[in-house]
C-alpha positions as CSV (number, residue, x, y, z in Angstrom):
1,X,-34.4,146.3,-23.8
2,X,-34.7,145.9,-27.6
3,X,-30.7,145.6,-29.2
4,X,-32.4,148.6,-32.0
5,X,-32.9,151.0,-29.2
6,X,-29.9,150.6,-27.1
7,X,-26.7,153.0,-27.1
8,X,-23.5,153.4,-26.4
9,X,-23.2,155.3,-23.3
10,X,-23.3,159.2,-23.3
11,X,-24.2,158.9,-27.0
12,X,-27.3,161.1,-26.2
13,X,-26.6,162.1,-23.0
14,X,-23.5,164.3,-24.3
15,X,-25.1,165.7,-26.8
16,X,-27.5,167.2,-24.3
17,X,-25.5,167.1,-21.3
18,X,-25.5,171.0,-20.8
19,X,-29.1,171.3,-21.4
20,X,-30.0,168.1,-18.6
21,X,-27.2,169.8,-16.3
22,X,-27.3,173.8,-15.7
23,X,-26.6,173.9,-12.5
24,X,-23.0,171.8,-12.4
25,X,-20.6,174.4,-13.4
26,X,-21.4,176.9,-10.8
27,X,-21.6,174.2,-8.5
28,X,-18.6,172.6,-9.6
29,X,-16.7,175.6,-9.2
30,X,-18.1,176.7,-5.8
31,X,-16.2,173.5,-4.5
32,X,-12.9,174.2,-6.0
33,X,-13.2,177.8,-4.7
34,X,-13.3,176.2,-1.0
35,X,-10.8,173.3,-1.3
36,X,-8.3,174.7,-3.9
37,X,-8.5,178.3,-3.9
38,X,-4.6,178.5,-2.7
39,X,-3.8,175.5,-4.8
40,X,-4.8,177.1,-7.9
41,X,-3.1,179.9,-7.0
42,X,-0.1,178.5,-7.5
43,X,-0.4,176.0,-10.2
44,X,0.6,176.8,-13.9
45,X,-1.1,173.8,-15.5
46,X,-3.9,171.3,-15.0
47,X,-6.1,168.5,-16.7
48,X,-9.1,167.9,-16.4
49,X,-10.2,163.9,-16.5
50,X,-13.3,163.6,-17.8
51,X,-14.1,166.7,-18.9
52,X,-17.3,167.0,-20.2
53,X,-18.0,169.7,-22.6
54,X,-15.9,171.6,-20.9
55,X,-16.8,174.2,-18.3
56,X,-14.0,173.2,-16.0
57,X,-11.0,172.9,-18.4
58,X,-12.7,176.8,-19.6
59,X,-12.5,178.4,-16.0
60,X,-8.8,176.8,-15.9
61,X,-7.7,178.2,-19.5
62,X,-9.3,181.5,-18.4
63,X,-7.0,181.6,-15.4
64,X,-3.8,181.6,-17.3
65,X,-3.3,177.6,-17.1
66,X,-1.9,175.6,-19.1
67,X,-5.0,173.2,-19.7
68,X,-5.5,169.6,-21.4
69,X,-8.9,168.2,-20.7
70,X,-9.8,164.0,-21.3
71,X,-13.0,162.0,-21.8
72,X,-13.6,158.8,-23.8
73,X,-16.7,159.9,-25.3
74,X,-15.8,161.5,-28.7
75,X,-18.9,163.8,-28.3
76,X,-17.5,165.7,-25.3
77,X,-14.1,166.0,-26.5
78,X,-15.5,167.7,-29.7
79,X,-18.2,169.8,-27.6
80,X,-15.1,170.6,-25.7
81,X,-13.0,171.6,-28.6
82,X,-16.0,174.0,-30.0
83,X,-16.2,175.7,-26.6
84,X,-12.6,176.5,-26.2
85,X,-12.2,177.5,-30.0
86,X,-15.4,180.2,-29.2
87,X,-13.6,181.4,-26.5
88,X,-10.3,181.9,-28.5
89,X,-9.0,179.5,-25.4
90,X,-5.9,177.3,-25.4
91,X,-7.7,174.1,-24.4
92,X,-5.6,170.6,-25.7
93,X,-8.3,168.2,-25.8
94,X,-7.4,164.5,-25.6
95,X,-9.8,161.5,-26.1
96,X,-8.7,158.8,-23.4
97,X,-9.7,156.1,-20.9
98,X,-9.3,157.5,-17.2
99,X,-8.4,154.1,-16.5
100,X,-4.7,153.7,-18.6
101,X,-4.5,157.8,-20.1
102,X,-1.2,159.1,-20.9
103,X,-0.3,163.0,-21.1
104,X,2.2,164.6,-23.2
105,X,4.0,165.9,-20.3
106,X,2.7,166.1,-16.1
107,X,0.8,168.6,-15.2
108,X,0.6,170.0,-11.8
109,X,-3.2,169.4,-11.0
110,X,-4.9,166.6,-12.0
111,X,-9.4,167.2,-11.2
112,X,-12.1,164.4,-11.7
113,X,-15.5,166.4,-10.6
114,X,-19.3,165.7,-10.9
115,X,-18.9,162.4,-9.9
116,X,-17.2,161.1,-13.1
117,X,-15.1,158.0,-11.3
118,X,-18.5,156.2,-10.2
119,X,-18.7,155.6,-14.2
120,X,-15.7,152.5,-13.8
121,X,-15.8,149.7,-12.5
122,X,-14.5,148.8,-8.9
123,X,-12.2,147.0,-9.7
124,X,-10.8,149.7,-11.9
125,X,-10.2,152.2,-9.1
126,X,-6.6,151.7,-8.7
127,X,-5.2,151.9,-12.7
128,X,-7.6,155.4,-12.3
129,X,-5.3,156.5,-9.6
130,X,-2.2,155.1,-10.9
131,X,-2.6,156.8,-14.3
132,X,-3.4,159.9,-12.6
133,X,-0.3,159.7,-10.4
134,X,2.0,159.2,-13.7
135,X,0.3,162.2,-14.5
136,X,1.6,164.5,-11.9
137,X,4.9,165.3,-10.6
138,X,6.0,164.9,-6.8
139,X,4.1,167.2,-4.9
140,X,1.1,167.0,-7.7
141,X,-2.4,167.3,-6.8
142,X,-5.3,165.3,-7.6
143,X,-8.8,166.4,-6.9
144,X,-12.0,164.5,-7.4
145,X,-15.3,163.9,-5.8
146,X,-17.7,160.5,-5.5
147,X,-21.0,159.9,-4.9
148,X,-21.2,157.3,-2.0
149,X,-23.2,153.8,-1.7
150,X,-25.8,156.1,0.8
151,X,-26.5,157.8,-2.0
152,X,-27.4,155.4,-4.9
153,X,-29.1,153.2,-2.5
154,X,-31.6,156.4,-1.4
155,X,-31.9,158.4,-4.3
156,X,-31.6,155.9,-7.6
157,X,-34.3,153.5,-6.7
158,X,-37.3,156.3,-6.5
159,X,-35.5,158.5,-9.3
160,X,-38.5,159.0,-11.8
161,X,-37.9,162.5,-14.2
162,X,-38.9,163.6,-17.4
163,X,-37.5,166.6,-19.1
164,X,-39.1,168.0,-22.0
165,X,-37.8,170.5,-24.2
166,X,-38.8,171.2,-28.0
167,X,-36.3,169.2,-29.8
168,X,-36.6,166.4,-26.7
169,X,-38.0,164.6,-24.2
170,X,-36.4,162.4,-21.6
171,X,-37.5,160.1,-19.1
172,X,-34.7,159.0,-16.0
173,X,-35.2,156.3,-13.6
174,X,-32.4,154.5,-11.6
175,X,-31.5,150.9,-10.0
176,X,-29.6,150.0,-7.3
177,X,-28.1,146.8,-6.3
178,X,-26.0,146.5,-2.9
179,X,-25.2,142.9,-2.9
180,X,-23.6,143.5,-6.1
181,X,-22.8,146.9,-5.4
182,X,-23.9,147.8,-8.5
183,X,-26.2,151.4,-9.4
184,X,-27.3,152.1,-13.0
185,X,-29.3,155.4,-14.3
186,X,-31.8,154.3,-17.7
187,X,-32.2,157.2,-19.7
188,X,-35.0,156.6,-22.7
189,X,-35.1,159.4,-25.2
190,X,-37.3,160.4,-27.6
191,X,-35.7,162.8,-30.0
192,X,-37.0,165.0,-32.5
193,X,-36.3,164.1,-36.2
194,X,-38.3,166.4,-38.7
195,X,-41.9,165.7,-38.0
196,X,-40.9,162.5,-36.5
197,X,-39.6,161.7,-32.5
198,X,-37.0,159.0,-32.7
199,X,-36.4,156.2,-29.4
200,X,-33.4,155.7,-28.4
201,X,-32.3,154.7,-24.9
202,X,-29.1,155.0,-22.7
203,X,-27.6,152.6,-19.6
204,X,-25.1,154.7,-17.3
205,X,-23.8,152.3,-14.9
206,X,-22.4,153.4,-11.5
207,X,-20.0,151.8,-9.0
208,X,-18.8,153.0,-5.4
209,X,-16.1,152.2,-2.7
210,X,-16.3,153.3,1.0
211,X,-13.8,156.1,2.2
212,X,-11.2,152.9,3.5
213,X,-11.1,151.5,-0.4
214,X,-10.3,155.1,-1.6
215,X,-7.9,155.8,0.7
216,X,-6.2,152.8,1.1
217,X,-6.1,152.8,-3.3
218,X,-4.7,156.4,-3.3
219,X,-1.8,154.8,-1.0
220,X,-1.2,151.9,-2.8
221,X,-0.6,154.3,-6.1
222,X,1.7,156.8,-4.3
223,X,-0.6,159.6,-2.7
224,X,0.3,160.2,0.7
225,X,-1.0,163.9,1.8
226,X,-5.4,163.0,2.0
227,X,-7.9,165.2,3.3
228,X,-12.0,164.8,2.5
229,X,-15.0,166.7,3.1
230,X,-19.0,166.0,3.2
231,X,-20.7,167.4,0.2
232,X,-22.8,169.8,2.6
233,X,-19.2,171.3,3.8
234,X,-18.4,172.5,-0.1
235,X,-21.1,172.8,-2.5
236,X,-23.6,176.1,-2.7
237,X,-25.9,175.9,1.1
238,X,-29.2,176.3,-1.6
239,X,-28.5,173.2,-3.0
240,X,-29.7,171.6,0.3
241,X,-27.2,168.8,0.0
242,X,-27.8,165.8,1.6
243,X,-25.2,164.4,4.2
244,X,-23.1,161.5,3.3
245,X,-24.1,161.5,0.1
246,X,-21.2,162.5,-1.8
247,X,-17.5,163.5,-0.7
248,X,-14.7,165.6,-2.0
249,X,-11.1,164.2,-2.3
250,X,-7.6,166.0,-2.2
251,X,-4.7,164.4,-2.5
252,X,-0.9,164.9,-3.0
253,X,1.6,162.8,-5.1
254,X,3.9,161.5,-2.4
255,X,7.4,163.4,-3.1
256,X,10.6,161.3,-3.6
């Protein structure tokens, strides 16, 4: 891939992340409706870890939380920002690693959704959780979701899709390596400029652990109360979910 063309990660991709992704706050929050609904209830603050541009840290703020919201790319925080100050919501908006953030004070519901931990490393799993658990106080609750190995290794190889809009077009395939257990989406843009398209392109690397690692890491940084469900079992029946593909996590920081 030529050095000239070649981006940071979710340079584009956050610029035009609500555009490529419609459908993920509905079915974002059709999943927390079935596995936090009483949860929620209760809670008076949350955060959520890589945020986006916002939509989940919104539906919080809207519910009386008290909300902070984290990503590492600058564009989402500031997408994030403009969202909240539109809706006149109190939103704190932090720019941090998932891997070693720190919050101003713990919060009582931590949420990681639309996949956003396949984006580190394996091996980065456990400061993930141990930051998260820092983050919440006895009795906390984290919730996230993952896409599984069954996934990437069925769905990223024959991933071919363009998009094409008026100020872009975008063309996504995928790659999927399982003795390295390594997956990575290519995303090469053409962007409009004036009269001119400009070419930029995008690498957004993937990792996975099996339900054992993630259990067995959630332990190990003080979780204790687990409980997971099948993607099918949560997300909207007309998104025709495939099993095994992805699964929702619920845990509770261990008290004492």
């Amino acid at each position: 891939m030529p050095r000239s063309l070649t981006q940071h990660p979710y340079t584009l991709l956050a610029r035009f992340y609500d555009r490529l992704t419609p459908y993920a706050p509905a079915m974002n929050r059709h999943a927390r409706g079935k596995i936090l609904g009483r949860i929620l209830a209760r809670a008076r603050s949350a955060c959520d870890l890589g945020c986006g541009t916002g939509a989940t840290a919104l539906d919080f703020a809207r519910r009386g939380l008290k909300v902070l919201a984290v990503d590492f790319s600058p564009t989402m925080c500031r997408l994030t920002r403009e969202k909240a100050g539109r809706a006149h919501l109190p939103v704190r908006v932090l720019r941090g690693d998932m891997r070693r953030f720190r919050l101003p004070e713990r919060v009582d519901l931590v949420t990681c959704e639309f996949s956003s931990l396949n984006h580190v490393r394996r091996n980065d799993l456990g400061g993930v959780l141990r930051s998260v658990a820092r983050a919440l106080p006895p009795g906390g609750w984290f919730y996230f979701d993952v896409n599984t190995a069954k996934a990437f290794e069925e769905e990223l190889p024959r991933l071919k899709e363009k998009v094409e809009t008026s100020d872009f077009v975008v063309f996504l395939s995928g790659s999927y390596n399982r003795r390295r257990r390594q997956a990575r989406v290519d995303i090469d843009w053409f962007v409009r400029a004036g009269r001119l398209w400009r070419r930029r392109q995008e690498q957004i690397p993937h990792g996975w652990w099996t339900d054992t690692e993630i259990r067995r890491a959630l332990g190990r940084a003080g979780f204790g109360r687990i409980r997971s469900w099948d993607g099918p079992e949560v997300r909207p029946a007309k998104m025709k979910s495939r099993p095994g593909h992805d699964t929702y996590y619920l845990a509770q920081k261990r008290r004492g």
